[in-house]
N, C-alpha and C positions, 0 to 999 in steps of 0.2 A: 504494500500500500504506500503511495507518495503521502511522504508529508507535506503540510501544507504551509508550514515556516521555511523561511528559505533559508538557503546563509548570507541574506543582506542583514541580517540583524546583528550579526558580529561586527557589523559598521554601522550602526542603526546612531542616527543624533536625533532623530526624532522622537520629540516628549511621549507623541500619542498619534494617534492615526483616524480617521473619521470613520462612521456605520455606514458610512456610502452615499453618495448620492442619486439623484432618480437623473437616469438617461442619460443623454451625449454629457451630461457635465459627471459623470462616475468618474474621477480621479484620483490615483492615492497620489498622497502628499510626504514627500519623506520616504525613513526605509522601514518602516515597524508596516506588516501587512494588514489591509485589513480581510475580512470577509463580511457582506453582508449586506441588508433588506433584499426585499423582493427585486431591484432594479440590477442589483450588482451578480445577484444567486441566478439571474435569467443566461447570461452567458454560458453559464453549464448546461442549464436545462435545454438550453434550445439547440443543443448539440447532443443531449443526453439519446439513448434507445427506447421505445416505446416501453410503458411500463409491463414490467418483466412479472405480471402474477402470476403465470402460468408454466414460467420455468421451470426445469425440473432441478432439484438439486440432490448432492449427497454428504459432501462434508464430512463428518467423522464417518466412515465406510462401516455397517454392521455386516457387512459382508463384504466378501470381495469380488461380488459381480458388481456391475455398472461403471460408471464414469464419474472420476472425478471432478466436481463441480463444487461453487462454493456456495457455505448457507447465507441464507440470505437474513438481516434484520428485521425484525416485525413489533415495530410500535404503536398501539394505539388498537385497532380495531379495521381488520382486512380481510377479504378473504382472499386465499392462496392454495398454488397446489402444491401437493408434497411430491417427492421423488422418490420412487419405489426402488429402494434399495435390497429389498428380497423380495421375493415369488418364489413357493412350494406348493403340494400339495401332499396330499394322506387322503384316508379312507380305509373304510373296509373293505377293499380288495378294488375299487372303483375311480378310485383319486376323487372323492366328490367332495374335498373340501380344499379350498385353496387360501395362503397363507402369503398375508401381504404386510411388509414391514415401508411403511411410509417417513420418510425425514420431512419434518416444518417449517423447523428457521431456528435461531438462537434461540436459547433457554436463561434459565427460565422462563414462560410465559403463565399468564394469568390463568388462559386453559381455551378449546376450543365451545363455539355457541352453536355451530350446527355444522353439518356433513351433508354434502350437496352430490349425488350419483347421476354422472352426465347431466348435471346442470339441474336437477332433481331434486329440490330439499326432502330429503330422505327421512333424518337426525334432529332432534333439537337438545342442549343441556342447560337444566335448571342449576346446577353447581361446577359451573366452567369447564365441563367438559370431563368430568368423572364416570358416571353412567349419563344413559341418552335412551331415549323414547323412538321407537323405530318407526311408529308410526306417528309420523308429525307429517310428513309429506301425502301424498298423495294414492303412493302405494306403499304397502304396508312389508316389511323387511326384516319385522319381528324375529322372526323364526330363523332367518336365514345366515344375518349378518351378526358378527359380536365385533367390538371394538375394546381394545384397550389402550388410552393415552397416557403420555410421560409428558412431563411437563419441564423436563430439561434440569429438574433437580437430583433425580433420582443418582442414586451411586449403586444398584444391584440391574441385573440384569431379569428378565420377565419370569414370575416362580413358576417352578414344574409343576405346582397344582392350578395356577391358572385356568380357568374352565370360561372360554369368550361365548361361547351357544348353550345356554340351558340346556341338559339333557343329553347332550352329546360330548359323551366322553374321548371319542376319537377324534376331538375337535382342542384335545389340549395343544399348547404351544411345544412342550417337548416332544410330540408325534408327528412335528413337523423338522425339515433338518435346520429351520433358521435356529430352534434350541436342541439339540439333542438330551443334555443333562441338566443336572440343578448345580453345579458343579461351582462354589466361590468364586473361584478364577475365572468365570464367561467372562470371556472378554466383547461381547453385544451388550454394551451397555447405555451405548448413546449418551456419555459422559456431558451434560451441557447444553444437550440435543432435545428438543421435544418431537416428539414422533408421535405417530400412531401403530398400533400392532390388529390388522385386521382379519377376523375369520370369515369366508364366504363357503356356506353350503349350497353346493350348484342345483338349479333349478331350472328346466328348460325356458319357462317363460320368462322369469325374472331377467335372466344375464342368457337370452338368444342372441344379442348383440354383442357375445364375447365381455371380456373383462370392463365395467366399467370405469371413465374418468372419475377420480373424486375429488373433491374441493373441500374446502374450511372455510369456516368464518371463524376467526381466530381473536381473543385477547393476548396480543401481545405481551413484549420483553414488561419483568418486572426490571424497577430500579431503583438505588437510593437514594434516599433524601439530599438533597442540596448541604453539601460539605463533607458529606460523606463519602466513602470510598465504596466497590463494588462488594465487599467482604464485610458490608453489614446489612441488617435486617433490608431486603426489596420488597418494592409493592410495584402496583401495576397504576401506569398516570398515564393521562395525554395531556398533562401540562409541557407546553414544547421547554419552558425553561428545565425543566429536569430532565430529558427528555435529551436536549444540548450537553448538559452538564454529566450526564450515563454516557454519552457518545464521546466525549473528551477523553474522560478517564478514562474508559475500557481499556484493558493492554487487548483483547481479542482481533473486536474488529474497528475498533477506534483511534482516536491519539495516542493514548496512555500516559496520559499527563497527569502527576499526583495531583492529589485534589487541594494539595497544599497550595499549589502556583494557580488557583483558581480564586475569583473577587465574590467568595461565597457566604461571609462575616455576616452577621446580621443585618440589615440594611444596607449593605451593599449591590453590587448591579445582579448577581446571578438571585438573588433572594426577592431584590425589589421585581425583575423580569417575573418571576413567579405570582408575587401578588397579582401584577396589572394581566397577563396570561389570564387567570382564573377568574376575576370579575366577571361578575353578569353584565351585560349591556343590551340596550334595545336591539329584540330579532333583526327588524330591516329598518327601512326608514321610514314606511308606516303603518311600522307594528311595534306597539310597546310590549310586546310577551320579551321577556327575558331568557338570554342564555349564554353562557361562556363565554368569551372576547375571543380567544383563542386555542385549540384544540391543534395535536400532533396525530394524522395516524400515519402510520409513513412503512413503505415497504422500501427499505436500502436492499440493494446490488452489493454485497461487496466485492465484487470483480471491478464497479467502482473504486476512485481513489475516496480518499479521507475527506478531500478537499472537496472533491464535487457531492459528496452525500451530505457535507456539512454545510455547503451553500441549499442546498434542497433543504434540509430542516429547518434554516433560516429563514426560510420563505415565510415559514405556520405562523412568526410572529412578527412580520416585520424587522427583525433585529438582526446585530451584527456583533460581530466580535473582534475585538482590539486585541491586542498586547501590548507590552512591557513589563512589569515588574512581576505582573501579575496580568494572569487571562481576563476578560471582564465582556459580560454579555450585557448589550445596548441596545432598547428597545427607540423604535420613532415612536414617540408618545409625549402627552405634554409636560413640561417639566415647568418646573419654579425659575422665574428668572432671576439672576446675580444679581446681588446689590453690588454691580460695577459696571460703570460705564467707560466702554472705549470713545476716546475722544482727542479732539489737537492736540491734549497737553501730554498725554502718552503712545501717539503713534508717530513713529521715529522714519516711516519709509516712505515707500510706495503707494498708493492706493491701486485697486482693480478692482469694479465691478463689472459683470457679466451679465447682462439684463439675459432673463428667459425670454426665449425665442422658437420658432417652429422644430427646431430638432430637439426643445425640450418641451416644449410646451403640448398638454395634452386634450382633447375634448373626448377622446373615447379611449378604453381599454377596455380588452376584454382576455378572460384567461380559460385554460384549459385545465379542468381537475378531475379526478375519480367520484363520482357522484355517486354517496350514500346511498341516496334515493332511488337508484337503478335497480331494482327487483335483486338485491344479496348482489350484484353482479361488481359493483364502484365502475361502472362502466364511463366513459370521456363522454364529460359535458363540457359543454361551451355556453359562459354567461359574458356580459358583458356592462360598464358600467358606464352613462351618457348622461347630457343633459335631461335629453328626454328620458331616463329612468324616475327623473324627479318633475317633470311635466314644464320644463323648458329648452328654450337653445343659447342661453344666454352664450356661453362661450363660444359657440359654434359661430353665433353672430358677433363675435367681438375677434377672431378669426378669419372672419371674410368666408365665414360658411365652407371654409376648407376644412377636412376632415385628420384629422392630427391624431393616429392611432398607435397604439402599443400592443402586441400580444406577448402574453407572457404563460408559466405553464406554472403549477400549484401542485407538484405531484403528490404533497403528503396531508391537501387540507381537503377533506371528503365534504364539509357541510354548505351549501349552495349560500346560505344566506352569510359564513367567512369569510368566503369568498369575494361577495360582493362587500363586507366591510373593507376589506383587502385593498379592494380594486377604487374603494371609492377615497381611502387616505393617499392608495398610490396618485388619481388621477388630483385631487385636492391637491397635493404636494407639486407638482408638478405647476400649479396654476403661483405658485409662489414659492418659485426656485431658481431665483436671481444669487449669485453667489457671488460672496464679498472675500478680495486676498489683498493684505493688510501686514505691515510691519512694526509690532508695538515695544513698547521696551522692557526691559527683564521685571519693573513693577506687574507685569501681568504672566507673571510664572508660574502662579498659583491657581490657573485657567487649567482646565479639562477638555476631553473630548467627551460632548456631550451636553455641556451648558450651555444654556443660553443666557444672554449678556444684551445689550442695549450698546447701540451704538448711534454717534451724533459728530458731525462732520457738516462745516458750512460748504465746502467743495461740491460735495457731494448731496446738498441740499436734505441730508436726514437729521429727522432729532429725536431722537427714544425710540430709533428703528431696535427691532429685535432678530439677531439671529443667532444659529445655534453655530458652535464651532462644531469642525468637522475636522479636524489636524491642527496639530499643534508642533513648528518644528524651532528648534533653538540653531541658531545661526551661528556660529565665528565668533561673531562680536558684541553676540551677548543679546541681540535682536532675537524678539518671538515672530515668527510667520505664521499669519491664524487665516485659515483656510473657516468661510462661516458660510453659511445658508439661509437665506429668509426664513422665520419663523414667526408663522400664525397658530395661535390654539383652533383657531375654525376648522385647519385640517384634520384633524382627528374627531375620532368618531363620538369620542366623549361630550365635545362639544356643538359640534352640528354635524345631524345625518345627511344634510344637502349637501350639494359642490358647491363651494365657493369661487367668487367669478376673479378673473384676470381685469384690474380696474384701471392699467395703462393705457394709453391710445394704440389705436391698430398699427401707428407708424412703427412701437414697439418691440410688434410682431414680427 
C-alpha cells in the first residue's frame, strides 16, 4: 500500500496546510500535505473502478483452492459478495449436500442482516447475523439451507459437533473435507476474517439453476473509540470521524499511525469532527424530520492505495486532514471567529486576491452515490443540486444563464437526502470562494489552519471581511504566508438550507 506522506516533509517549513479548497483554486500551499473535502477527494474518484461489491475475494486462504485476492473493508452498512473459498460435498452415498465456505471482508464486523440467493432475499437476522429465519423471502429454504457466521473475532476453527440442517446428521461440517477433524491445530480459522460457512441440501426445484449467487447485507468493521488504539474494547459506528480515525491507525489495511500522533484530546479536531458528524439536522430543505448530519458506509478496495481510500472517506464528511506535529481531522463547518484582525499594521507583503470566477464558480452539481433506497441493491443514483431544487434561478441569472457544473462521485455516502446536504455546502461554497494570499508578520504565528479571522484592508476596499485560513507557511524572514478563503456561515447547512447567491456584478464573472 502507498503511503500517503511523502518525503517532502523532511523539508517541510510549513506551519500547517489547508482542508482544501473547492475547484480550479484546490492548491497546496507549502510542503506538509494535505488530503481532503469532497473537491480535493474527486480527483481519485473520478479515476477510481466502478464500485467493486461484487468482487470476489479471498485473503486469508481457508483452503488452498482459488485465487489470491484481497479482502476488502466494510464500514457502515453494504451489501456485498463473498468469495467462495471452498466447495464440497457429502451425503449418503448421493453427494446431496454441498459445502460452501464464503470470505466477507475484514473482521470484526457487527454481523450480517440478510442473505440474498440470486438477488433473492432468502434470510433475514434479528441478532446481527447469529441465526436467520429462512423464510423471510419469498421462497421458503427452511429445510434446505443452514448457515453458520464468524464475525472475524473468532480464534477456533468450526466445532465437529456443529449441526447447520436440523435433523441431518450427514450435514455436519466434519463430513465434509473443508473440516475433516476437531483437531486444536485447524488451521481454517479465518483469523480476523468474517465468513460465512454454508450447508445446501440439493433439491431439484430449488437450485435447477445450479449453485446459487449469494449476497449480504452486512454491518460492518467494529472500531475504537476516538484515542484509542485497535487493541481495545470495538463497537460498530458510521460516524465517519471514527471511522477516519480506525482507518489511520490500523497496521492491517491502513496507515498504522499510533494513535499517539493523532489530535484526539478532548476537544480537539478528531473529537470535535465527531460531535458535529453525529448531530441531527433538518432531512432536506423542506422537511424539518430530523437525522444524522453525517453517516460512513463505505466499501474500501484494498488493492487501492491508503491514499485514495482515505480521500473517499473524506468525502462522508466534508473534511480533511493536515499534518504536522500531530494528524488532525478538519471538518468545512462553521466555526467561531478570532478575536484578530489582519490588517495595515500587521501585513508586511504582498497582497493577492483571486475573485471566483467561471472555472470556480458553480450553479449546479450533481453526484453519483450507492442509493440505500435501491431494493437491498445500493444500486448508482444520480441527484443533483440547482437553483431550481429551491424554486429559483437566481445564480443561473447572475451567470448569464450559462450552466456552470460539477460532477462528483460519493462512493461511501448511501443516504439521498447527505447527499444532497453535501452537494448543497459544496455548491454554496463555491458561490463564495474568492481566495485571499497575504504576507503578515510573525505577531500572527499563533494563526491555525482552520480559523477564521477578519480581515480589513483600504487597498482592497474590505472591512471585517471574514475568511478562513487555508495554509499557513513561515518564510526566511520570519514572514507568515496565509493562504484564506471567503467565509460565510450561510454556507452550511446549519445555517441556511437554501443557496446563497453570488452578489458581484456579472463583469465579475
Amino acid at each position: 500500500m502507498a503511503p500517503f506522506i511523502g518525503a517532502a516533509l523532511a523539508t517541510a517549513t510549513a506551519i500547517g496546510t489547508a482542508i482544501g479548497l473547492t475547484g480550479a483554486l484546490a492548491t497546496i500551499v507549502g510542503a506538509v500535505l494535505v488530503i481532503g473535502t469532497v473537491a480535493l477527494a474527486t480527483k481519485a474518484l473520478k479515476r477510481s473502478k466502478q464500485q467493486k461489491q461484487k468482487k470476489g475475494i479471498t485473503g486469508v486462504l481457508l483452503t488452498s483452492a482459488g485465487t489470491s485476492e484481497s479482502i476488502p473493508v466494510v464500514y457502515g452498512q453494504r451489501r456485498i459478495a463473498g468469495h467462495r473459498t471452498f466447495i464440497g460435498n457429502n451425503g449418503s452415498g448421493n453427494n446431496d449436500y454441498l459445502h460452501l465456505v464464503e470470505t466477507l471482508c475484514e473482521g470484526p464486523i457487527e454481523g450480517i442482516q440478510k442473505i440474498f440467493y440470486n438477488d433473492e432475499l432468502v434470510a433475514t437476522s434479528s441478532d446481527n447475523g447469529q441465526t436467520f429465519d429462512y423464510s423471510a423471502g419469498s421462497t421458503d429454504y427452511s429445510s434446505l439451507v443452514g448457515t453458520k457466521f464468524f464475525d472475524g473475532s473468532q480464534t477456533s476453527a468450526i466445532s465437529a459437533s456443529t449441526q447447520l440442517i436440523s435433523g441431518q446428521d450427514d450435514s455436519r461440517p466434519q463430513n465434509s473435507t473443508f473440516r475433516t477433524t476437531a483437531s486444536a491445530d485447524d488451521n481454517r480459522k479465518g483469523l480476523g476474517v468474517a465468513y460465512c460457512y454454508h450447508v445446501l441440501k440439493w433439491d431439484d426445484e430449488k437450485f435447477a439453476g445450479g449453485l446459487p449467487t449469494i449476497t449480504y447485507e452486512i454491518k460492518g468493521k467494529k472500531v475504537p473509540q476516538i484515542g484509542s488504539d485497535t487493541t481495545t474494547t470495538l463497537t460498530y459506528s458510521t460516524n465517519p470521524a471514527r471511522i477516519i480515525h480506525d482507518f489511520l491507525i490500523h497496521p492491517t489495511y491502513g496507515k498504522n499511525i499510533p494513535v499517539t500522533l493523532l489530535d484526539t484530546d478532548s476537544g480537539k479536531t478528531f473529537k470535535t469532527a465527531e460531535t458535529y458528524c453525529a448531530e441531527n439536522v433538518d432531512t432536506a430543505h423542506d422537511d424539518t424530520t430530523q437525522t444524522t448530519r453525517y453517516e460512513c458506509h463505505a466499501f474500501l478496495d484494498t488493492d487501492e492505495s491508503v491514499l485514495d481510500n482515505l480521500e473517499a472517506l473524506l468525502t462522508t464528511c466534508r473534511g480533511g486532514l493536515i499534518t504536522g506535529d500531530t494528524y488532525k481531522l478538519l471538518l468545512d463547518k462553521p466555526e467561531t471567529v478570532q478575536d484578530i484582525t489582519i490588517n495595515d499594521d500587521n501585513i508586511v507583503g504582498n497582497i493577492e486576491f483571486l475573485q471566483a470566477n467561471k472555472k470556480t464558480l458553480l450553479n449546479r452539481i450533481r453526484a453519483k452515490f450507492p442509493d440505500e433506497a435501491s431494493e437491498f441493491n445500493y444500486q448508482e443514483n444520480i441527484t443533483r443540486v440547482d437553483d431550481a431544487k429551491f424554486g429559483n434561478t437566481t445564480n443561473l441569472t447572475a451567470d448569464n444563464n450559462v450552466v456552470l457544473q460539477r460532477d462528483i462521485e460519493l462512493p461511501h455516502t448511501t443516504n439521498k437526502a447527505m447527499v444532497d446536504r453535501i452537494l448543497t455546502e459544496e455548491l454554496n461554497q463555491s458561490r463564495q470562494s474568492g481566495v485571499l494570499e497575504v504576507e503578515v508578520d510573525a505577531g500572527m504565528l499563533a494563526l491555525s489552519v482552520g480559523d477564521v479571522v477578519k480581515f480589513t484592508n483600504t487597498t482592497l476596499g474590505q472591512t471585517d471581511k471574514k475568511y478562513r485560513i487555508l495554509s499557513t507557511v513561515l518564510k526566511p524572514d520570519h514572514r507568515i504566508a496565509l493562504n484564506m478563503r471567503e467565509y460565510d456561515d450561510n454556507v452550511y447547512w446549519n445555517n441556511n438550507k437554501v443557496l446563497i447567491t453570488n452578489n458581484k456584478d456579472d463583469t465579475d464573472h
